[in-house]
Every structure is written in C-alpha cells, then in structure tokens.
SEFISE-166682 format. One record per residue: x, y, z of N, C-alpha, C, O in turn. Coordinates in nm, 3 decimals. Each point is the difference from the previous one (the first is absolute). Last residue first. Example, Ala and Ser with C-alpha at 12.3 -4.5 7.8 and 13.67 -1.06 7.14 Angstrom:
residues 2
+---------+---------+---------+---------+---------+---------+---------+---------+---------+---------+---------+---------+
:    n_c1 :    n_c2 :    n_c3 :   ca_c1 :   ca_c2 :   ca_c3 :    c_c1 :    c_c2 :    c_c3 :    o_c1 :    o_c2 :    o_c3 :
+---------+---------+---------+---------+---------+---------+---------+---------+---------+---------+---------+---------+
:   1.285 :  -0.225 :   0.708 :   0.082 :   0.119 :   0.006 :  -0.077 :   0.109 :   0.073 :   0.051 :   0.111 :   0.017 :
:  -0.022 :  -0.683 :  -0.024 :  -0.089 :   0.119 :   0.000 :   0.090 :   0.120 :   0.000 :   0.104 :  -0.002 :   0.066 :
+---------+---------+---------+---------+---------+---------+---------+---------+---------+---------+---------+---------+
//
This chain:
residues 103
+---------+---------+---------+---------+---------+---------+---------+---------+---------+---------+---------+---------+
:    n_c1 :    n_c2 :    n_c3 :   ca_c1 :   ca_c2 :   ca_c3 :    c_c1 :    c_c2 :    c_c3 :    o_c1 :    o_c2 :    o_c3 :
+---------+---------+---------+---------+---------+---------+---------+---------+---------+---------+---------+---------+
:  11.768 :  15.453 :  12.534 :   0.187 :   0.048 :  -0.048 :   0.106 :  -0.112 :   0.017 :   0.118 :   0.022 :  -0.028 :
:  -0.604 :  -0.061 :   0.055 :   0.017 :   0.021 :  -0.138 :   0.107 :   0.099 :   0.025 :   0.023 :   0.091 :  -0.080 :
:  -0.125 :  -0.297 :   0.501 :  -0.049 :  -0.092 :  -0.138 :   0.038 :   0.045 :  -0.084 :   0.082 :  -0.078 :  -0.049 :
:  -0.145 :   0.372 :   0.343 :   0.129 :  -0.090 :   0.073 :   0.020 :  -0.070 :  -0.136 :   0.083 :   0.032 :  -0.085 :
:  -0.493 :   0.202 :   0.141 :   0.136 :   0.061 :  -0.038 :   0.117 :  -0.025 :  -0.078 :   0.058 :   0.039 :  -0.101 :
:  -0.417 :  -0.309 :   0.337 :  -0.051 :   0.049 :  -0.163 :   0.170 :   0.061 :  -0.026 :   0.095 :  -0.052 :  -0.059 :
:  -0.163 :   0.024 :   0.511 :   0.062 :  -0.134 :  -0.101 :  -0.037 :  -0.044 :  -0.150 :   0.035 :  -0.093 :  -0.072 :
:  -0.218 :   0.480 :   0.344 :   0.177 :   0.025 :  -0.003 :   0.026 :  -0.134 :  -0.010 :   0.123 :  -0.009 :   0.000 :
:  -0.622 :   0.099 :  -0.045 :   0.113 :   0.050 :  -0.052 :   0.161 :   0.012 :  -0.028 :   0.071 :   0.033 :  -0.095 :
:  -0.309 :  -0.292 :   0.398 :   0.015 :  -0.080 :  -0.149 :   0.016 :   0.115 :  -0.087 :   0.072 :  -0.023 :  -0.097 :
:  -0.141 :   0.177 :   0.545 :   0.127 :  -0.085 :   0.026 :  -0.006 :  -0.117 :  -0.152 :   0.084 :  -0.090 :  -0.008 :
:  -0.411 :   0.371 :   0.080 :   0.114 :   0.090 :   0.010 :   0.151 :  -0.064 :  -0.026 :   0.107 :   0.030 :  -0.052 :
:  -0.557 :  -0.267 :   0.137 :   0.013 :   0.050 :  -0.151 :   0.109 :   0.106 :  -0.018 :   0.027 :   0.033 :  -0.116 :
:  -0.084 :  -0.226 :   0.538 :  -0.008 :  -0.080 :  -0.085 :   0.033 :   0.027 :  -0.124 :   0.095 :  -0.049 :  -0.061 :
:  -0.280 :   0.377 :   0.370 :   0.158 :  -0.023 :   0.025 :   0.031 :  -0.153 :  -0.092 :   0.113 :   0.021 :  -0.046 :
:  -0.553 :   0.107 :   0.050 :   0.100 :   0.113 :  -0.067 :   0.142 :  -0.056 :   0.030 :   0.086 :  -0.027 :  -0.085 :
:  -0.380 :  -0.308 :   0.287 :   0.008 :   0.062 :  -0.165 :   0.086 :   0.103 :  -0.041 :   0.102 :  -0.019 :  -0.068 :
:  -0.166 :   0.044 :   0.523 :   0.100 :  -0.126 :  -0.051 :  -0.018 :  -0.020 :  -0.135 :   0.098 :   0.027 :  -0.069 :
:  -0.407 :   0.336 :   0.241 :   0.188 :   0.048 :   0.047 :   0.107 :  -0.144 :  -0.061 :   0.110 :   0.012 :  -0.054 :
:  -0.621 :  -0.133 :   0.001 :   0.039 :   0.098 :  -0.074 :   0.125 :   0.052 :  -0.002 :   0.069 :  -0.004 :  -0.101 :
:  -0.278 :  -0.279 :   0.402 :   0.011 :  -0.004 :  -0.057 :   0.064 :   0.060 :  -0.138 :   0.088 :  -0.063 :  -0.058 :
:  -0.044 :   0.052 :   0.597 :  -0.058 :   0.052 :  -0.097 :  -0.024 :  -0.043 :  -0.131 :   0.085 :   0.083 :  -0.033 :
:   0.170 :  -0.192 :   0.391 :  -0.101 :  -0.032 :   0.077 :  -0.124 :   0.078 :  -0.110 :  -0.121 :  -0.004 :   0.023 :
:   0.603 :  -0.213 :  -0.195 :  -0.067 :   0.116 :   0.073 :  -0.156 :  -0.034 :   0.066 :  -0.063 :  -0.103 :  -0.022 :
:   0.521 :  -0.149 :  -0.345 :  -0.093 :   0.049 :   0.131 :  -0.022 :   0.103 :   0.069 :   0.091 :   0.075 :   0.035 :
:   0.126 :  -0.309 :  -0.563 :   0.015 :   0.084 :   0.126 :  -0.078 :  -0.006 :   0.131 :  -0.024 :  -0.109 :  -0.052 :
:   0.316 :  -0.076 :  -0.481 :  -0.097 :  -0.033 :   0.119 :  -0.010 :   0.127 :   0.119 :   0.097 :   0.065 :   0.041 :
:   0.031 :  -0.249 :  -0.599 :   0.040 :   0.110 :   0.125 :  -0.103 :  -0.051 :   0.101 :  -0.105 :  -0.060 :  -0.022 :
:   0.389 :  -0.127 :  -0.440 :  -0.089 :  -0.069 :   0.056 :   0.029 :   0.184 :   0.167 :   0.098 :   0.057 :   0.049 :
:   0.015 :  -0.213 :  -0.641 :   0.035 :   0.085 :   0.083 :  -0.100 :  -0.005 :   0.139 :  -0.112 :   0.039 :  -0.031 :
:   0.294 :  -0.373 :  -0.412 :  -0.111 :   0.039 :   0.072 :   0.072 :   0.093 :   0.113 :   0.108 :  -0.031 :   0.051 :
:   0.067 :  -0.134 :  -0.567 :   0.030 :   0.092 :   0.142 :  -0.144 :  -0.021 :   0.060 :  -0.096 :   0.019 :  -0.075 :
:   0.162 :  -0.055 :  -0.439 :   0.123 :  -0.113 :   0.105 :   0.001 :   0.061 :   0.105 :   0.105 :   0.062 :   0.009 :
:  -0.382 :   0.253 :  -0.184 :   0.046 :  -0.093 :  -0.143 :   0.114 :  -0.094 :   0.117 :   0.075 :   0.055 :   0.080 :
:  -0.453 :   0.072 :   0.270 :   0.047 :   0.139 :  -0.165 :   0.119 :  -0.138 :  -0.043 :   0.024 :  -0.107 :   0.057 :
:  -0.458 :   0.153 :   0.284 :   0.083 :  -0.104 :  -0.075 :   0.069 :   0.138 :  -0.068 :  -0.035 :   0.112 :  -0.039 :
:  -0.098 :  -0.065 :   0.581 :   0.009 :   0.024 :  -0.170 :   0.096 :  -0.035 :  -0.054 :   0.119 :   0.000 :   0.029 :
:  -0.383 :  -0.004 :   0.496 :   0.047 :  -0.093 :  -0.116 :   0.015 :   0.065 :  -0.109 :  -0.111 :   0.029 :  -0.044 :
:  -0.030 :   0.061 :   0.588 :  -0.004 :   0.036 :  -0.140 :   0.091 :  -0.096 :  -0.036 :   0.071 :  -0.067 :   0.075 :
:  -0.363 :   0.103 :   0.417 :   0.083 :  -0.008 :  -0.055 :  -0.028 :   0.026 :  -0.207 :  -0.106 :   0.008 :  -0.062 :
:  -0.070 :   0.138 :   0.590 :   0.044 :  -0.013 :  -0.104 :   0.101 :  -0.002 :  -0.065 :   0.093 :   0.081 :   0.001 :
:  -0.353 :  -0.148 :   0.484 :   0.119 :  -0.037 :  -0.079 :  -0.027 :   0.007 :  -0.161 :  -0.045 :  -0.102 :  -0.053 :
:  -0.191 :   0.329 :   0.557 :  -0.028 :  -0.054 :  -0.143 :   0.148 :   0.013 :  -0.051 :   0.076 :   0.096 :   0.008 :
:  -0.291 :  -0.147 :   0.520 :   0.053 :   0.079 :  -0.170 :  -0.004 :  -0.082 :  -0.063 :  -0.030 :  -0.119 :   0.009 :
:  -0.125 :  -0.016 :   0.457 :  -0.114 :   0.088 :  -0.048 :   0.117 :   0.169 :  -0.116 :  -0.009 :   0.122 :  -0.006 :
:   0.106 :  -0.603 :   0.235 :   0.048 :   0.120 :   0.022 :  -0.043 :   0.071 :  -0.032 :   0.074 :   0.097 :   0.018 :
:  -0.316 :  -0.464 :  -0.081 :   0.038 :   0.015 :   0.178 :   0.055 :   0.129 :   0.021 :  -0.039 :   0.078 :   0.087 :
:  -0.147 :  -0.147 :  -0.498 :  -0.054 :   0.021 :   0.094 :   0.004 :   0.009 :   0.108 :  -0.069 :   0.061 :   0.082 :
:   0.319 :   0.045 :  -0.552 :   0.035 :  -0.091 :   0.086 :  -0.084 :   0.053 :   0.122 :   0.034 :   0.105 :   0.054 :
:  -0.049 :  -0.083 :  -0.595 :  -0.049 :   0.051 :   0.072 :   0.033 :  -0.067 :   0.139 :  -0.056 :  -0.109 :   0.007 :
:   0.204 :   0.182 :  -0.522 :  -0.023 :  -0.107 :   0.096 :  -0.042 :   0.087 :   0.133 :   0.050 :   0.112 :   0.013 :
:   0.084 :  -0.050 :  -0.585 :  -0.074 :   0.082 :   0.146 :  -0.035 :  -0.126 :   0.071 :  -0.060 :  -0.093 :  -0.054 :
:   0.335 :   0.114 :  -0.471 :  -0.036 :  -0.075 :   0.161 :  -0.046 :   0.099 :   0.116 :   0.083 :   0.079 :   0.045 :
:   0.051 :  -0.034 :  -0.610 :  -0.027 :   0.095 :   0.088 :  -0.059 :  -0.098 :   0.117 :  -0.123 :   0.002 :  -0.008 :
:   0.418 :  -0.045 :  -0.498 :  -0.114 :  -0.062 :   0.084 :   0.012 :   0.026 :   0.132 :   0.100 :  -0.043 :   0.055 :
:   0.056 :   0.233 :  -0.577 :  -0.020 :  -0.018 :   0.121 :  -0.100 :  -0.055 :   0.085 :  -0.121 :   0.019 :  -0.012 :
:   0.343 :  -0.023 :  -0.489 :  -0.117 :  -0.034 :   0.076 :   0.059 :   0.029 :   0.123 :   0.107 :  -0.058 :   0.020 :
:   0.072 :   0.278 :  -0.487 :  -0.006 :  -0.153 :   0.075 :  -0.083 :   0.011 :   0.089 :  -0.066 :   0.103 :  -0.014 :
:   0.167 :   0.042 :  -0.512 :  -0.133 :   0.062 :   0.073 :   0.063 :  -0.113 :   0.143 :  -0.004 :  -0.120 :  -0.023 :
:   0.398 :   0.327 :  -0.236 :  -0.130 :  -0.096 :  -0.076 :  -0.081 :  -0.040 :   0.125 :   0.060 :  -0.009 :   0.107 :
:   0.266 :   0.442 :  -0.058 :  -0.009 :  -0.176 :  -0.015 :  -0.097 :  -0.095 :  -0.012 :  -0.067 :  -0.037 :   0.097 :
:   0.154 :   0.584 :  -0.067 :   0.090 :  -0.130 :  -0.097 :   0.000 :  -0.139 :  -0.005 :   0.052 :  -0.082 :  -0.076 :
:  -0.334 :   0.395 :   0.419 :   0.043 :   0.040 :  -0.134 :   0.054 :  -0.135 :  -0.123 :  -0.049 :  -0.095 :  -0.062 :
:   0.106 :   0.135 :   0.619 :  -0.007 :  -0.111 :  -0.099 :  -0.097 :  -0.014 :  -0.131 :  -0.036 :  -0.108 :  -0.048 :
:   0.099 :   0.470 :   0.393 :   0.132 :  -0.032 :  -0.001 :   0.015 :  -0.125 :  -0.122 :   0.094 :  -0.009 :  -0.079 :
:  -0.515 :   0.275 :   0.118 :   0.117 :   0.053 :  -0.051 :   0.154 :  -0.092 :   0.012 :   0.088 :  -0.001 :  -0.087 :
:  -0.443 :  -0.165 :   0.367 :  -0.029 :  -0.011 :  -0.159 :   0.056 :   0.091 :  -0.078 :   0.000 :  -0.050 :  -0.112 :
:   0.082 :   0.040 :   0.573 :   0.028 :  -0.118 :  -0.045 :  -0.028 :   0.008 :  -0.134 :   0.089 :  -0.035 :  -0.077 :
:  -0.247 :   0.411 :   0.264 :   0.161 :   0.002 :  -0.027 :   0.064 :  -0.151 :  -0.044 :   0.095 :  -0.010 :  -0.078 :
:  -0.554 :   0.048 :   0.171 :   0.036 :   0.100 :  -0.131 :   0.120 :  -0.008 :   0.023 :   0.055 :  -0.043 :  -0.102 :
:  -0.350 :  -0.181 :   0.411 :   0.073 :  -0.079 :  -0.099 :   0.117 :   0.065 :  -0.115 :   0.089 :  -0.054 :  -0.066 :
:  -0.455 :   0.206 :   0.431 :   0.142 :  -0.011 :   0.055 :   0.071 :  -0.084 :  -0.131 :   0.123 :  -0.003 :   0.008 :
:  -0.608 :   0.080 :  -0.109 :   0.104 :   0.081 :   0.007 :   0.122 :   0.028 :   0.034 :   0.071 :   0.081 :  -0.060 :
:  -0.309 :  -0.467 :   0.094 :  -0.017 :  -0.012 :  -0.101 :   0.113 :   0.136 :   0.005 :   0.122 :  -0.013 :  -0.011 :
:  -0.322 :  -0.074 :   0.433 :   0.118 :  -0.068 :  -0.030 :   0.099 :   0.030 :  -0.150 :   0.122 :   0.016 :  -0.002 :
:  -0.522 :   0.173 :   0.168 :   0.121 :   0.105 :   0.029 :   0.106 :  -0.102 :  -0.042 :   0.107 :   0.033 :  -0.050 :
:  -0.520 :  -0.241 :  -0.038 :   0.051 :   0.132 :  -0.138 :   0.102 :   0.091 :   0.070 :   0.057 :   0.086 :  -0.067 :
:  -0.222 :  -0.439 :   0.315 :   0.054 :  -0.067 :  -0.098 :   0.063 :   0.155 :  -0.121 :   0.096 :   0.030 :  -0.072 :
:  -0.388 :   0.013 :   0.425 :   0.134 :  -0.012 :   0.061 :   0.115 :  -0.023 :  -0.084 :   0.116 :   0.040 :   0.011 :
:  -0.559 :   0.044 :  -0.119 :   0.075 :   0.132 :   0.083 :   0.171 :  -0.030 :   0.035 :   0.105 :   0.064 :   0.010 :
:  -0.451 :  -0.402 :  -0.109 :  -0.021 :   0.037 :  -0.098 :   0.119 :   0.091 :   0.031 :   0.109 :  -0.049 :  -0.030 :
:  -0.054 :  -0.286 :   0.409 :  -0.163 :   0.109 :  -0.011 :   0.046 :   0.039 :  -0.168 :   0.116 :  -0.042 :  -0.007 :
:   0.065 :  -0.397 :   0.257 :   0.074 :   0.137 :  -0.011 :  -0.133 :   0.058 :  -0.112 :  -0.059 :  -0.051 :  -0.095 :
:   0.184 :  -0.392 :   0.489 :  -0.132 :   0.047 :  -0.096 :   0.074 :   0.209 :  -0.048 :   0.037 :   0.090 :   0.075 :
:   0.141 :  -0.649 :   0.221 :   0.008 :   0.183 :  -0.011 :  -0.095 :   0.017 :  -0.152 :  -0.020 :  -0.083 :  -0.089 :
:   0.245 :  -0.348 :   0.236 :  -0.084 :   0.066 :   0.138 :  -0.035 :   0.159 :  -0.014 :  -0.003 :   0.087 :   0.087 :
:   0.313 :  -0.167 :  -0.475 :  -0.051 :  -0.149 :   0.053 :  -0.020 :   0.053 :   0.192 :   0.077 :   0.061 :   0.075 :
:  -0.048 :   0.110 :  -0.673 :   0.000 :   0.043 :   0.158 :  -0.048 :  -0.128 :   0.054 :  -0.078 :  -0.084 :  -0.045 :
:   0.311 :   0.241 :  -0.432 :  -0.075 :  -0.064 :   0.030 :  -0.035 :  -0.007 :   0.170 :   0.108 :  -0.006 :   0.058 :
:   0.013 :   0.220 :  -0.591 :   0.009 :   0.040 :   0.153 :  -0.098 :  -0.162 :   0.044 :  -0.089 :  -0.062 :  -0.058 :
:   0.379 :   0.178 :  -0.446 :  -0.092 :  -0.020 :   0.116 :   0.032 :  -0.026 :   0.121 :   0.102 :  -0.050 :   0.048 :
:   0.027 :   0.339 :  -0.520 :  -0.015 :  -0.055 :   0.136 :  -0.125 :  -0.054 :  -0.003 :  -0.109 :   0.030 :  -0.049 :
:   0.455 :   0.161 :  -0.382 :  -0.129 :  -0.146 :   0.056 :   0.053 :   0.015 :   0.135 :   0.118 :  -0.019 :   0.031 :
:   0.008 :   0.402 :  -0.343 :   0.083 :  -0.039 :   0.105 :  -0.165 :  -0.047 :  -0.005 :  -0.103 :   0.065 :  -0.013 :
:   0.142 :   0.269 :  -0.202 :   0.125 :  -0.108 :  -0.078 :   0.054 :  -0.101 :   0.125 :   0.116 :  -0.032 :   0.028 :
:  -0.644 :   0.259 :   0.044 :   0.150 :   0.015 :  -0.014 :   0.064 :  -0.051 :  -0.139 :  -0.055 :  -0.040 :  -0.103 :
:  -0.397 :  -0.099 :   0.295 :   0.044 :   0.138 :  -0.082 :   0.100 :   0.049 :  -0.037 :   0.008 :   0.058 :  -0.108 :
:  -0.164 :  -0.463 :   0.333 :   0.097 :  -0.030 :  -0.149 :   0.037 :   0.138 :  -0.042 :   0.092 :   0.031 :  -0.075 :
:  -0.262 :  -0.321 :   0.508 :  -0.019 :   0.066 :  -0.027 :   0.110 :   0.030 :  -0.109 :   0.115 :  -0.044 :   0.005 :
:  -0.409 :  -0.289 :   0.400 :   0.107 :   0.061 :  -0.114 :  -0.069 :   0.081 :  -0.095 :  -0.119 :   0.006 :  -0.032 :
:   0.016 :  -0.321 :   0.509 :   0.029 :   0.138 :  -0.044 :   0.088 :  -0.002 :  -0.130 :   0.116 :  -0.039 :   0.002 :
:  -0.336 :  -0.294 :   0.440 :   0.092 :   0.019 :  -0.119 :  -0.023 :   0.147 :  -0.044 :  -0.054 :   0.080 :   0.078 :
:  -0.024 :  -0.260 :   0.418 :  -0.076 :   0.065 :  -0.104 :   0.094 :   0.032 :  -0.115 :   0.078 :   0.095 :   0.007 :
+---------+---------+---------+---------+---------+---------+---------+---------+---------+---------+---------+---------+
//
C-alpha cells in the first residue's frame, strides 16, 4: 500500500508489503518523525522512503528506511514482532546518522 506524504520539509513514502496500516497508525508514524524533521531543518526538502514488511511465518515486521540527503543516502533497518517499537527504533537510529552526517 503506497503512501506519501509532503507536509513536512521532508517527501515520504510509505509503502507496506503483506500488511495493511489503519489511518491511526500512519499519523503515530507521521508524529515519530519530529525529531528527524528538526534534525534535517537545513537541508533542502529530501525524501524518505519508509518499508513495512510483514513476515507470516515469523509472524514480525521488518522495517526498513532510506534518506536522500545532498550526496549521501542514509539506510536503517529494524525488527519486531510489533510494528511500531521497529519504526521508532528506525527513525532513532537516522536521527543519529543525520547527526553523524552534518559533523
């Protein structure tokens, strides 16, 4: 299920594969974003691209992340039987290569 979204200074899209994410879900996602979107402020608008996979045998979910920024893709991945705990931790972990990046 594609997904994008521009409100930001920051182009996502989400896209889910064996998995369906409710209105609710998408907007806690949207909110976990705020420290990512303070961290990358300064830099001309880049795109993140947000992967939810859904694994049936093992019954988690692998998300993965992507962000373009100026000569650099910054790439995070995580797992959980949850959705949501591996996102956050995803987007935690492109904060601190946001960081990393602009020292």
């Amino acid at each position: 299920m594609p997904f994008s979204d521009e409100s930001y200074n920051l182009r996502i899209e989400l896209d889910t594969k064996h998995c369906d994410l409710s209105a609710d879900e998408i907007a806690k996602m949207e909110a976990a974003l705020d420290p990512l979107s303070r961290a990358i402020r300064d830099f001309p608008v880049p795109d993140l691209y947000v992967t939810v996979i859904h694994h049936p045998r093992s019954k988690d979910f692998h998300v993965k992340t992507s962000l373009l920024l100026p000569s650099r893709t910054l790439f995070t991945g995580d797992r959980d039987y949850q959705m949501y705990p591996a996102y956050e931790r995803c987007v935690r972990k492109l904060v601190n290569k946001v960081e990393g990046y602009k020292t």
